[in-house]
C-alpha positions, 0 to 999 in steps of 0.5 A, spaced: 744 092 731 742 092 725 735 095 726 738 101 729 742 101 722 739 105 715 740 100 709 742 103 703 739 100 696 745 098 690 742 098 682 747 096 678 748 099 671 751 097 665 753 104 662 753 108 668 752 116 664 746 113 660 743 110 667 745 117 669 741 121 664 735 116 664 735 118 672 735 124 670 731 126 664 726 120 666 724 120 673 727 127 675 732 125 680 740 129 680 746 124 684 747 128 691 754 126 691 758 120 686 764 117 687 770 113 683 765 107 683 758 111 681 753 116 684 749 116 690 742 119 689 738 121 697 731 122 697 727 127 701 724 121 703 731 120 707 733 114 703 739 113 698 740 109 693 747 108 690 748 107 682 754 103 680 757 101 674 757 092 673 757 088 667 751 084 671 745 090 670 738 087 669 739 080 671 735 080 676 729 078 675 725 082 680 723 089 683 730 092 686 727 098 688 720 101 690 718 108 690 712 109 695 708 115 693 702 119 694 697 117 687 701 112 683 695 115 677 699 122 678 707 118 677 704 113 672 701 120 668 707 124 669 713 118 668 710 117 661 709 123 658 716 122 659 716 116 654 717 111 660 713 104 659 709 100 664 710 092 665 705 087 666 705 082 670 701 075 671 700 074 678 695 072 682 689 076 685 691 082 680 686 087 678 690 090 673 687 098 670 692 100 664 699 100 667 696 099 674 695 094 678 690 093 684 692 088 689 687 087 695 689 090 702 696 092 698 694 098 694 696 100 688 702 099 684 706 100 678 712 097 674 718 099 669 724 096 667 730 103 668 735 104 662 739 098 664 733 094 665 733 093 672 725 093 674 722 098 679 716 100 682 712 105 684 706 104 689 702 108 693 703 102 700 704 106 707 711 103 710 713 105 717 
């Protein structure tokens, strides 16, 4: 059954050594492994993450994938010493502080767009 299975997120990329390099040199994360279609990121959370190479990244127009951290002041901090920017969003019941948004009984959270344009999250939500 599906809920005895782990599930595997795919985040497309248009140029896949320039996604590589932004993955790296940005969010500090190497490929464990790759193969001929593209890279398998694992983390020490025990999810993974697969970067393959499309003409359709940064289509969607949602978060594809989120990082569920300790302090999410802590990474927005560090990922834009790194040069990364923030997005913001119009959505309602958002209390925005900067780059990081409050939502009532969810937390705080923050969104970036990846080198190929996908949107991403960081948050500081407990899952599980």
């Amino acid at each position: 059954m599906l809920n005895d299975s782990l599930v595997t997120a795919n985040v497309p990329a248009a140029d896949l050594a320039r996604a590589e390099a932004f993955y790296a040199d940005t969010l500090g994360l190497t490929p464990t492994s790759r193969d001929p279609g593209g890279l398998i990121y694992d983390t020490a959370g025990g999810t993974t993450f697969y970067l393959y190479e499309t003409e359709f990244a940064g289509q969607a127009g949602h978060t594809i994938a989120q990082w569920h951290v300790g302090n999410v002041a802590d990474e927005v901090r560090d990922l834009k010493a790194k040069g990364l920017a923030f997005e913001h969003y119009d959505m309602p019941g958002v209390i925005w502080d900067g780059d990081i948004a409050s939502i009532e009984g969810m937390g705080h959270a923050a969104w970036f767009k990846d080198s190929e344009g996908n949107i991403m999250c960081i948050d500081d939500a407990k899952v599980g």
